[in-house]
C-alpha positions in Angstrom: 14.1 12.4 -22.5 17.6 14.3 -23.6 20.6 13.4 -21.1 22.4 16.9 -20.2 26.2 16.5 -22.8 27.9 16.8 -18.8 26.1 13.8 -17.3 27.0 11.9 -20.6 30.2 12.6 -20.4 30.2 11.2 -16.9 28.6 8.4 -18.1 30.2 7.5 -21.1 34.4 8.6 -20.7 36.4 5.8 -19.2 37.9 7.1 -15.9 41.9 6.8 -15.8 41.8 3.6 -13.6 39.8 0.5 -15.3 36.2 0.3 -14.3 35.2 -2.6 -11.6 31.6 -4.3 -13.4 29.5 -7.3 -10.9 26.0 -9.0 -12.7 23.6 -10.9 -10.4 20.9 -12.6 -12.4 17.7 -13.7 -11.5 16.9 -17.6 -11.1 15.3 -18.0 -14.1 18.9 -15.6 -16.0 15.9 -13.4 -17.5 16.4 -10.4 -14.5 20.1 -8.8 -14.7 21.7 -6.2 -12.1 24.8 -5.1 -13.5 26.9 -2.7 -10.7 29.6 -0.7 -11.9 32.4 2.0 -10.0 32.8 3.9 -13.4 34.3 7.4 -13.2 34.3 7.1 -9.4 30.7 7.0 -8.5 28.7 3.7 -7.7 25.6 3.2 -10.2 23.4 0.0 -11.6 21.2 -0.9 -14.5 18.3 -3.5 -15.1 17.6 -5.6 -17.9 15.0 -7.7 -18.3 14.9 -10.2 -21.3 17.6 -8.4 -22.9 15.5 -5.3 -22.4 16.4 -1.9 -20.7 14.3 -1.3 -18.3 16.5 1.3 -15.8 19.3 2.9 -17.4 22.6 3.5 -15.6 21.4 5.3 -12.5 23.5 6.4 -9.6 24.0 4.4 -6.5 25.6 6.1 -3.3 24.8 8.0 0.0 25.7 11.1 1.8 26.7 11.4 5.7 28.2 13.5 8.0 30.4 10.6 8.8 31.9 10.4 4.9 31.0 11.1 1.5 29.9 7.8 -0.3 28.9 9.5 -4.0 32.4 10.0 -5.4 35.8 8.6 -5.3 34.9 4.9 -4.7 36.2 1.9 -6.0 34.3 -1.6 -6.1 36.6 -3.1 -3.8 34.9 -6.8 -3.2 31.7 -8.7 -4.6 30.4 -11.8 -3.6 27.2 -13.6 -4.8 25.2 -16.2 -3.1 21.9 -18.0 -3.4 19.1 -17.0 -1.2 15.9 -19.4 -0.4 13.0 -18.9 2.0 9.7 -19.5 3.3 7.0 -18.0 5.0 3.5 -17.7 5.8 1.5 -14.4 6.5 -2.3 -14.1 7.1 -2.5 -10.3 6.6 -1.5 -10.0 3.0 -2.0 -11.0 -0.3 -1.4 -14.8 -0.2 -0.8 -17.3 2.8 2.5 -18.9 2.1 5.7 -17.8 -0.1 8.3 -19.8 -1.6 11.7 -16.8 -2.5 14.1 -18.0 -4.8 16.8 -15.1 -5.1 20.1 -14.4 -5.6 22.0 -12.0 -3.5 25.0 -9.4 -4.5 26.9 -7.8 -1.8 29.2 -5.1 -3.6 31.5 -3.3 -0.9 32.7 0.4 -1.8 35.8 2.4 -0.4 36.0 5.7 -1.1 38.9 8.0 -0.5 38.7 8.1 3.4 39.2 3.9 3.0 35.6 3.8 4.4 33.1 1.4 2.8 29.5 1.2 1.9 28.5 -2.1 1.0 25.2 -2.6 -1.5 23.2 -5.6 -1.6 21.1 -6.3 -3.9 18.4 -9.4 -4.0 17.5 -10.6 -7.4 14.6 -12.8 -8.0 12.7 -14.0 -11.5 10.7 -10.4 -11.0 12.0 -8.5 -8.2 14.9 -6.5 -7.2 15.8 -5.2 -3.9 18.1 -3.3 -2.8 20.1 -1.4 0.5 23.2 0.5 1.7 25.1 -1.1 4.6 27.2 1.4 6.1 29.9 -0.1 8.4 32.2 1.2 11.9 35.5 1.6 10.3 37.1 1.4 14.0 36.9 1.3 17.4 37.8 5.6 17.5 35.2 6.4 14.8 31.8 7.6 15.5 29.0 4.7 16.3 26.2 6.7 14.8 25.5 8.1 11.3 23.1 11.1 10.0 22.3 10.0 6.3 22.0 13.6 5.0 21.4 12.5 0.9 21.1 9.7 -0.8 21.8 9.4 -4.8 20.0 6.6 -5.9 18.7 7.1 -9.7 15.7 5.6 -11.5 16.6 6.4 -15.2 14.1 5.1 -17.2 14.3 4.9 -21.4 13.1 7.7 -23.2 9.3 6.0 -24.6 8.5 5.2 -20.8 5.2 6.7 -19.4 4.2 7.2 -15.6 1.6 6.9 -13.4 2.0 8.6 -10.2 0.4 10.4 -7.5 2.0 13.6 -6.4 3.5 14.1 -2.6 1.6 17.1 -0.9 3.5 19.7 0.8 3.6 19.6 5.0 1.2 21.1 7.1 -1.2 21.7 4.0 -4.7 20.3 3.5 -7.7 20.2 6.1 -6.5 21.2 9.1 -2.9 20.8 8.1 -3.1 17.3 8.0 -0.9 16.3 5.3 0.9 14.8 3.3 -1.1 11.9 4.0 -0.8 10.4 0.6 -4.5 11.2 -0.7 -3.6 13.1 -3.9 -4.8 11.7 -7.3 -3.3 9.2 -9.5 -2.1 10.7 -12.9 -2.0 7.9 -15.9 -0.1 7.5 -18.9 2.0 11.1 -18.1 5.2 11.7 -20.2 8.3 11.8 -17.9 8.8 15.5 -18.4 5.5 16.3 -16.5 6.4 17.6 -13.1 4.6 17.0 -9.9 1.4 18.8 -8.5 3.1 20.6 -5.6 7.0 20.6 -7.1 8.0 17.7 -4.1 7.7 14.7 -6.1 5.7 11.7 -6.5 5.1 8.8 -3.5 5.6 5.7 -3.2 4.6 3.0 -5.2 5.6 4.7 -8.8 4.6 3.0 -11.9 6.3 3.4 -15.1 5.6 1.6 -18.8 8.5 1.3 -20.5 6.6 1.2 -23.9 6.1 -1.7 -25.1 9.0 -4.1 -23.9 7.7 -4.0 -20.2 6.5 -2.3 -16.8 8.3 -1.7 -13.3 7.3 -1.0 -10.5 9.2 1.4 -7.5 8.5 1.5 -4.2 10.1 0.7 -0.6 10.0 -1.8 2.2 11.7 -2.5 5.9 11.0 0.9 7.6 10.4 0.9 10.9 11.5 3.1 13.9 15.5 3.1 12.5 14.7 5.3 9.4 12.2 7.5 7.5 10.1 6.9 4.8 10.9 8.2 1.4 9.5 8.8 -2.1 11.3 10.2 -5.3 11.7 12.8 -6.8 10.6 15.0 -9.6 12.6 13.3 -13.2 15.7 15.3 -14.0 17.1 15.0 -17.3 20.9 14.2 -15.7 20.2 11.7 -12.6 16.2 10.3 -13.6 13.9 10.2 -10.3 16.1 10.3 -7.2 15.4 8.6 -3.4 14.0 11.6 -1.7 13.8 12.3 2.2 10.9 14.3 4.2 10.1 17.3 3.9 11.6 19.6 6.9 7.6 20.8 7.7 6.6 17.6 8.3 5.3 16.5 12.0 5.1 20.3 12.6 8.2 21.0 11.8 9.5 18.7 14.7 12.3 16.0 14.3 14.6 15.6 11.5 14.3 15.0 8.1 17.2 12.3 7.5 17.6 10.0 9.4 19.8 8.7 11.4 21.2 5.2 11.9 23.4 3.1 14.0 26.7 2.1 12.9 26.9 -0.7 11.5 23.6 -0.2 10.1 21.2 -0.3 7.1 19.1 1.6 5.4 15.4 -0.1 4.2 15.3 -2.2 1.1 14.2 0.2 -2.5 12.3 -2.3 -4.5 12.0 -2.6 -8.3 9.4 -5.2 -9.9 9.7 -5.9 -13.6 7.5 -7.4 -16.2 6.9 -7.9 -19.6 3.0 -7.6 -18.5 1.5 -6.0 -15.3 1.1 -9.8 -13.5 4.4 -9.5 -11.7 3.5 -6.4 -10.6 -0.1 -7.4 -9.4 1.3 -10.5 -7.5 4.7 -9.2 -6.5 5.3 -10.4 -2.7 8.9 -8.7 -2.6 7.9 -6.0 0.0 7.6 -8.8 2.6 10.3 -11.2 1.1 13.0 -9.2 2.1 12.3 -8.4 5.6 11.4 -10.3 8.9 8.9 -10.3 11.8 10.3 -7.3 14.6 8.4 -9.5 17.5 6.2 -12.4 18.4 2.0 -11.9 18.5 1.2 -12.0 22.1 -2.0 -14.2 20.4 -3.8 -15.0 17.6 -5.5 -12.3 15.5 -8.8 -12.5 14.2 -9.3 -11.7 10.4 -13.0 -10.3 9.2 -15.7 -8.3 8.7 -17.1 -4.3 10.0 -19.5 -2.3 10.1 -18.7 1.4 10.4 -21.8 4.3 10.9 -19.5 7.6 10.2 -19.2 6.6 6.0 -22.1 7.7 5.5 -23.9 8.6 9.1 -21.0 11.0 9.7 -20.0 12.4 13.0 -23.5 12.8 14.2 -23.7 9.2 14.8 -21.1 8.6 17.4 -23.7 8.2 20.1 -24.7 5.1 21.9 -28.0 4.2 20.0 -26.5 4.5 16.4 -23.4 2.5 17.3 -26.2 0.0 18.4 -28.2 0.2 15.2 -24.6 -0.7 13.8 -23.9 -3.6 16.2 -26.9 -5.0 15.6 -25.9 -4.7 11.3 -22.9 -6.6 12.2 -24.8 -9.4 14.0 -27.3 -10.0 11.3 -24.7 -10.6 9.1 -22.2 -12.4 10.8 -19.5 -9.7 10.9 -16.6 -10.1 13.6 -16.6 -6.2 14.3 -17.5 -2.8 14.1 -15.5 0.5 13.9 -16.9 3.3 16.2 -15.3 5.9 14.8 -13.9 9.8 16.5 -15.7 11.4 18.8 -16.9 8.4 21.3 -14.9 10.0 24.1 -17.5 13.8 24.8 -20.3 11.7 22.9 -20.7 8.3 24.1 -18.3 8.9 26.9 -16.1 5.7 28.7 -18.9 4.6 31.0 -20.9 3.8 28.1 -18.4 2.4 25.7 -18.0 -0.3 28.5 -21.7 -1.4 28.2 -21.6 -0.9 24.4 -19.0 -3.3 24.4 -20.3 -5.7 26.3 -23.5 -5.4 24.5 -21.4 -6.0 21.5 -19.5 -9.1 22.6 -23.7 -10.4 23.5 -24.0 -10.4 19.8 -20.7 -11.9 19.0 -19.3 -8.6 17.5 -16.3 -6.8 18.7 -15.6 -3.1 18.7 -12.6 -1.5 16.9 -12.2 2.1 18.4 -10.6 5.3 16.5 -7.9 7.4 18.0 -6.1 10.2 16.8 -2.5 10.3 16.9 -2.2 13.9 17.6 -0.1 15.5 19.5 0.3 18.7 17.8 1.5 17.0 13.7 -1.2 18.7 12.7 -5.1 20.8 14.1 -7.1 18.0 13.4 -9.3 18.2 16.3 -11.7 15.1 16.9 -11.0 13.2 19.9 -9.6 11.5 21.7 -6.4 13.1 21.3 -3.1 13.2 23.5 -3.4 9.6 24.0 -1.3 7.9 21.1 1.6 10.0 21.1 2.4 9.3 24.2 4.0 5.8 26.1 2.4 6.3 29.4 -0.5 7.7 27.9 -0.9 5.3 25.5 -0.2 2.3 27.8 -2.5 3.3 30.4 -5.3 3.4 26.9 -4.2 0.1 25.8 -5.0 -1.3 29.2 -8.3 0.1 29.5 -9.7 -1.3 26.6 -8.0 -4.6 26.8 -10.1 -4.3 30.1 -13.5 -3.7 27.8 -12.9 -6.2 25.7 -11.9 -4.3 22.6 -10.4 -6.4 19.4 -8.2 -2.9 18.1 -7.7 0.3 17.2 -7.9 2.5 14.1 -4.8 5.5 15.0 -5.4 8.9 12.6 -4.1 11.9 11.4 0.1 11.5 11.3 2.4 13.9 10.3 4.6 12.6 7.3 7.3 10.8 7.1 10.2 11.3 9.3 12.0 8.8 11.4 10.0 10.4 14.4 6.8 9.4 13.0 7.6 6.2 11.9 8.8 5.7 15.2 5.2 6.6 16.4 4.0 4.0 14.2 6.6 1.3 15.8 6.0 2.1 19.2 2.0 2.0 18.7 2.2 -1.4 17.0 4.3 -2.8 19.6 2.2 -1.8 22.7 -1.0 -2.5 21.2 0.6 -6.2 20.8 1.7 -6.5 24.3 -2.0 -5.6 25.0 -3.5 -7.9 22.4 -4.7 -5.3 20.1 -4.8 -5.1 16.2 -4.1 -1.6 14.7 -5.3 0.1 11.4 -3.9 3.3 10.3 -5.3 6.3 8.8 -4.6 9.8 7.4 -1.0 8.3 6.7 2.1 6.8 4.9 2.8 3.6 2.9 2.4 0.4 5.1 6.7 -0.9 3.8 6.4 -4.0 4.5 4.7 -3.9 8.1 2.3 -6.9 7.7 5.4 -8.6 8.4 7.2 -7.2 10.6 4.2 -6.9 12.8 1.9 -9.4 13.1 -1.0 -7.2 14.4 -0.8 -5.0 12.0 -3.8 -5.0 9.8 -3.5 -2.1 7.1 -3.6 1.3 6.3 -5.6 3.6 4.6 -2.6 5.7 2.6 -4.9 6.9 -0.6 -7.4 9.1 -1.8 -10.4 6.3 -0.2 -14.0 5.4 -0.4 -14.7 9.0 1.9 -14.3 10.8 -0.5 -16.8 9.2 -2.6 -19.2 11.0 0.1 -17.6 14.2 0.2 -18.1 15.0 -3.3 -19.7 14.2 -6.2 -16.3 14.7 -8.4 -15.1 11.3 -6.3 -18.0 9.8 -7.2 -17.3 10.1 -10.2 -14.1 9.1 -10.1 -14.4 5.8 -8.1 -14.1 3.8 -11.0 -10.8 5.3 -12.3 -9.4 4.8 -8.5 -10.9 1.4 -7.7 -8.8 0.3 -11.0 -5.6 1.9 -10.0 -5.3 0.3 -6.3 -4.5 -3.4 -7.4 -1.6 -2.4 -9.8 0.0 0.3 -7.5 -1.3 0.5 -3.6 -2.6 -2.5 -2.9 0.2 -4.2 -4.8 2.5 -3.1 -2.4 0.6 -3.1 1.0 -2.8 -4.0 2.8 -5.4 -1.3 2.0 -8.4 -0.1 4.3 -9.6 2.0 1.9 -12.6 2.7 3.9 -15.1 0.2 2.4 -17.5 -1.6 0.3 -20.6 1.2 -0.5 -24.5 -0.4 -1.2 -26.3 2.9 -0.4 -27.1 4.5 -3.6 -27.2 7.6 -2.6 -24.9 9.2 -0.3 -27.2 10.1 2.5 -28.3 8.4 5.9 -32.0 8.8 4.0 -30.9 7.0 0.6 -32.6 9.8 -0.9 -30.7 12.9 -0.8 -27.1 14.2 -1.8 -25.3 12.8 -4.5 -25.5 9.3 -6.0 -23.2 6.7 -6.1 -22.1 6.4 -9.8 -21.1 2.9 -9.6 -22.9 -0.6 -9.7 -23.4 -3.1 -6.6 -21.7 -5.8 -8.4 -19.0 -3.0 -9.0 -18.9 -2.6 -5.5 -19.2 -5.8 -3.8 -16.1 -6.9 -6.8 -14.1 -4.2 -4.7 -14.4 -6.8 -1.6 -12.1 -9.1 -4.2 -9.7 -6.7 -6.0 -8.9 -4.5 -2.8 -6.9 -6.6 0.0 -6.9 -6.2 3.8 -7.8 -9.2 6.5 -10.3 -6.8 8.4 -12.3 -5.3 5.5 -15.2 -2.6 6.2 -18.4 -3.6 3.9 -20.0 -0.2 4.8 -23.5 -1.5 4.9 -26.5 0.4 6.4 -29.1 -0.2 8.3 -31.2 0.2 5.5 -29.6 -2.1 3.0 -30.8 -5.1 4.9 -34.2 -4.6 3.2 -33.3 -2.5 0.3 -30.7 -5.3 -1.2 -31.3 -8.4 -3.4 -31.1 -11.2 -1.2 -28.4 -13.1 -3.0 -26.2 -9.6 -2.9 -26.7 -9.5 1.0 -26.1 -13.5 1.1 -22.8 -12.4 -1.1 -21.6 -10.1 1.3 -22.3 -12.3 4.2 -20.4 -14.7 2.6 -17.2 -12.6 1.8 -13.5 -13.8 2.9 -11.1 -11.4 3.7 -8.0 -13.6 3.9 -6.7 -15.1 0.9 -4.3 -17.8 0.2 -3.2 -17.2 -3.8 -3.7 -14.5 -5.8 -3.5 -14.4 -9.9 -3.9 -11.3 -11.9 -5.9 -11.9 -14.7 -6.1 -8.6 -17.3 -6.6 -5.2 -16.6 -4.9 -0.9 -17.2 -4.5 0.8 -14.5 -7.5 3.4 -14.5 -9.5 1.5 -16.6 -10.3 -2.1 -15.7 -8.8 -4.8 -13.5 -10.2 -8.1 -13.4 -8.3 -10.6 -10.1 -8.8 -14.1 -9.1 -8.0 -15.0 -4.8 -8.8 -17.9 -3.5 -9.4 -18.3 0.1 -9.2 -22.5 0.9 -10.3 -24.5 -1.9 -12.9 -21.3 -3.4 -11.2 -19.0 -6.3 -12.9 -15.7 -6.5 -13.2 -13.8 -9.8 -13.7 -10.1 -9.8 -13.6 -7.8 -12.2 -13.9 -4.0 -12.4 -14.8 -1.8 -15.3 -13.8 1.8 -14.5 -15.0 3.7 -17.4 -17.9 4.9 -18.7 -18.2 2.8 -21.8 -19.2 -1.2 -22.2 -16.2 -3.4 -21.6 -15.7 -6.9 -23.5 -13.7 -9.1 -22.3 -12.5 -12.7 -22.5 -11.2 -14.1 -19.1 -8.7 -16.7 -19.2 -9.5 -18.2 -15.8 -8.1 -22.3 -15.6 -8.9 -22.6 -12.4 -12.4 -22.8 -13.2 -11.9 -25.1 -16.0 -15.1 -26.5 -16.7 -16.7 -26.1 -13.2 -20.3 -24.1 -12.4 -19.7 -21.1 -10.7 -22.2 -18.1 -9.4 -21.9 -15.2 -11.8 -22.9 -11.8 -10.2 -22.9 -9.0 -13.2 -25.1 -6.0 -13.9 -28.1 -5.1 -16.3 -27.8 -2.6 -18.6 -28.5 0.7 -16.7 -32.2 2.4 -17.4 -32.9 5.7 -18.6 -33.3 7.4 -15.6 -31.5 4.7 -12.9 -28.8 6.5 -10.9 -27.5 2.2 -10.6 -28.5 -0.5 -12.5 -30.3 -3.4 -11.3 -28.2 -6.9 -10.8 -29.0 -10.1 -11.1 -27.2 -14.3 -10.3 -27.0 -16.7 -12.5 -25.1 -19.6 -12.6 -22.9 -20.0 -15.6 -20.5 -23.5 -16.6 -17.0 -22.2 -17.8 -15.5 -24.0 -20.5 -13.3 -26.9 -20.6 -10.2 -24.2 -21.6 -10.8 -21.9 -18.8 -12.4 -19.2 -21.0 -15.2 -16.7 -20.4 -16.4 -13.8 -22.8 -17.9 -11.3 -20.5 -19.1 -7.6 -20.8 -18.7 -5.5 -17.6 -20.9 -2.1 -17.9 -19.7 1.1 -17.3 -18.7 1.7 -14.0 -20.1 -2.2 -13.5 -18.3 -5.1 -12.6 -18.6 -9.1 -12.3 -17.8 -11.7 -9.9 -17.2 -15.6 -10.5 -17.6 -17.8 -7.3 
């Protein structure tokens, strides 16, 4: 891509004064920063083994306080080491070692105000945030952030994959944007977005062959709204875009507002010469810190949920018992009744239901809507989420039941009033002992973190849409082998569930088939991360299965302790190794239509007998092949040759 002869000028004519220039360097010297006041305007570049991986890019915000784009001057600098650790139990691995160093660059501009820019540079990872500070005692304690400037030039051979942002109150029922567009690979820079608003967060980009990065964001919470970037420009690359005014119904701002002295969240970058960086990247929680204490311990595991497949019809007491009873026989912790329990089971009954779940050691999870009026979506109940005495006097009542959490849908965008919403739900539900997924919404930035009963969100084009239509059938594979190198990389995913019917029908019969293999699916347990996973069994499957696929599923973790990416395109194949204790999991996905060979390099199973779980070729006539378990001794070098069938997958345990 061509830089405009004016922005090259900008960038390349010394200004009169002498040019201010700061590096901060990774641990390992391999990762390089360099910040520069150039011509009056603050902007950065990243190298990466000697590589160019973002070009000079613009740094700098916008307020009704003071102008912090032009006229500045890189006033101080000072570098220090950073080291921490941490454990999580509702991400991708259970403890993390960070090994960083930190820049703080302060710049004045003309008013003698300052921004100050930190960034946090480990062997992979960049992050970085605007500090904007209270020059005195007479000067206003509160800033609107009305733009912000930062750039992601990339070089001119990078490719992208992105999924475009969706316009407000568009969509059924003018639910979105609720990030559920499609993924487009391997696009040239020059393509612009679906709807003309830009791509959301997390953006991949390959920088040909030297490398890939990675952008996304992390540390929003109730003090700012979320963002995404912008459509490429050939002056100023991708830029840091706010909501969109339409969001929420057109209620609240769209920039947000912050306290003086006060931050804005962390932009992250993760670099690689290969997409393992990327896969196993834990920077999204590095950089930020728990906002309160769990008022107990959280339970990780397993549900079962009727409305996949069942659909609204089966919120009514006896399904939601058929379910139950599911759950029990295989030893899941929970199960998700889903909207519409409130006209159709009613309260009176949900009491008994729970306590006829607790009988068989399962635990409900109930749905909510967030609404409100962000949007028509109509399924109860409604008008109890969105407000605090509402939504206390909720929380109480099913503390009272006995209920394990709630799963909150249908938000508005992403405004600092809806993230808000998200804060304020999270912290009530823990001060009534309840774990919260999210649905029909944003990016989870970093929230497994900073609140410990968070579990995940949904935040993609998910597994319901495999029942809605036939064209996501189709498609599962292609979006089951995106998640682990963009969503999922950056946050917990419920993406709605592990699928065994074959056909997408309560009967098993009718409708459309599901195009992809049980070991295909069952693998999706593995590559796709969340603590409290849905394996969207039915009734039905409990006879229907292979025993040693059921005995699989019983079987299943949902917390993991180290993760390892292993090979794998985004939209093609992706093939990850988790271990949960002392037991490494191998799955692997094959999202196209053709036969995939492979040879895994997998050294932690150096020379030990593991269960393989693979697929048969498919049948003239099968709409999914059959399966089979063998067990298999991997070699003393950690190497497998493997084919995965199309739309198949395998599993090493």
């Amino acid at each position: 891509m061509k830089l405009y002869a004016s922005f090259l000028l900008f960038l390349l004519v010394p200004a009169l004064a002498s040019a201010e220039t700061k590096t901060v360097t990774s641990p390992d010297g391999q990762l390089v920063v360099t910040l520069t006041d150039d011509g009056g305007r603050a902007a950065y570049d990243v190298t990466y083994a000697g590589r160019p991986m973002i070009l000079r890019s613009a740094l700098g915000l916008t307020t009704n306080v003071g102008d912090f784009t032009s006229g500045l001057r890189l006033t101080d600098a000072k570098t220090a080491p950073f080291v921490k650790d941490y454990e999580m139990t509702r991400a991708k691995v259970s403890r993390v070692h960070v090994e960083a160093n930190r820049l703080t660059a302060t710049f004045t501009n003309a008013s003698q105000m300052q921004m100050q820019v930190t960034f946090h540079v480990s062997d992979h990872d960049v992050a970085f945030r605007y500090t904007l500070l209270r020059p005195s005692k007479n000067k206003p304690t509160g800033a609107v952030v009305l733009r912000e400037a930062t750039g992601f030039r990339f070089p001119d051979q990078s490719t992208t994959f992105l999924c475009p942002q969706a316009l407000p109150m568009s969509g059924w029922e003018r639910t979105k944007p609720s990030y559920e567009e499609e993924y487009v690979p391997d696009a040239p820079m020059t393509a612009k977005s679906k709807f003309g608003v830009g791509y959301t967060f997390p953006c991949l980009f390959r920088i040909g062959d030297d490398g890939w990065v990675q952008v996304s964001e992390t540390g929003v919470g109730s003090e700012y709204c979320g963002s995404r970037l912008s459509d490429c420009s050939p002056e100023t690359g991708y830029t840091v875009a706010y909501p969109q005014p339409g969001e929420n119904n057109g209620y609240g701002s769209a920039e947000p507002g912050i306290s003086l002295p006060g931050s804005t969240p962390w932009r992250t970058i993760t670099v690689g010469k290969d997409l393992k960086p990327l896969v196993e990247t834990t920077v999204h929680w590095d950089v930020v810190d728990p906002r309160y204490e769990p008022s107990q311990r959280y339970e990780p595991g397993r549900y079962t949920w009727s409305w996949l497949i069942w659909q609204d019809e089966s919120a009514n007491y006896d399904d939601q018992v058929r379910f139950i009873d599911l759950a029990s026989a295989m030893g899941y912790e929970y199960i998700l009744v889903d909207a519409l329990w409130n006209t159709r089971i009613g309260r009176d009954r949900m009491v008994e239901l729970s306590g006829y779940a607790r009988a068989k050691g399962v635990r409900l999870l109930i749905w909510y809507n967030s609404n409100g009026f962000a949007n028509d979506a109509p399924q109860g109940p409604r008008d109890c989420m969105n407000n605090a005495i509402a939504r206390k006097r909720e929380m109480k009542w099913l503390r009272s039941i006995g209920a394990a959490g709630i799963k909150v849908d249908f938000f508005g965008g992403d405004k600092q009033e809806t993230m808000r919403l998200y804060e304020d739900i999270l912290s009530d539900a823990n001060d009534y002992g309840l774990q919260v997924i999210f649905h029909g919404c944003t990016l989870p930035r970093g929230w497994e973190r900073m609140y410990p009963n968070y579990v995940a969100s949904e935040g993609a084009l998910a597994s319901e849409n495999v029942y809605f239509t036939d064209h996501h059938a189709r498609r599962e594979g292609f979006e089951m082998t995106v998640h682990p190198f963009m969503r999922n990389a950056v946050g917990s995913f419920d993406w709605g569930g592990i699928i065994m019917n074959r056909y997408l029908s309560k009967d098993n019969k009718s409708r459309h088939p599901r195009r992809t293999s049980d070991v295909f699916e069952m693998a999706t347990g593995i590559t796709n991360q969340t603590s409290v996973n849905c394996v969207a069994l039915q009734p039905n499957n409990l006879t229907e299965l292979p025993a040693f696929e059921l005995d699989f599923l019983r079987s299943l973790p949902t917390t993991w302790d180290e993760l390892k990416f292993i090979d794998g395109y985004p939209g093609k194949y992706a093939v990850l190794a988790r271990r949960h204790g002392s037991d490494w999991y191998v799955a692997g996905l094959n999202g196209t239509d053709k036969p995939l060979t492979l040879t895994l390099q997998v050294p932690m199973l150096a020379g030990k007998e593991v269960k393989c779980y693979a697929d048969n070729k498919r049948k003239e006539g099968e709409t999914v092949p059959s399966s089979y378990m063998k067990p298999l001794r991997i070699n003393a070098k950690g190497e497998l040759k493997v084919t995965l069938q199309p739309m198949g997958g395998i599993i090493l345990k």
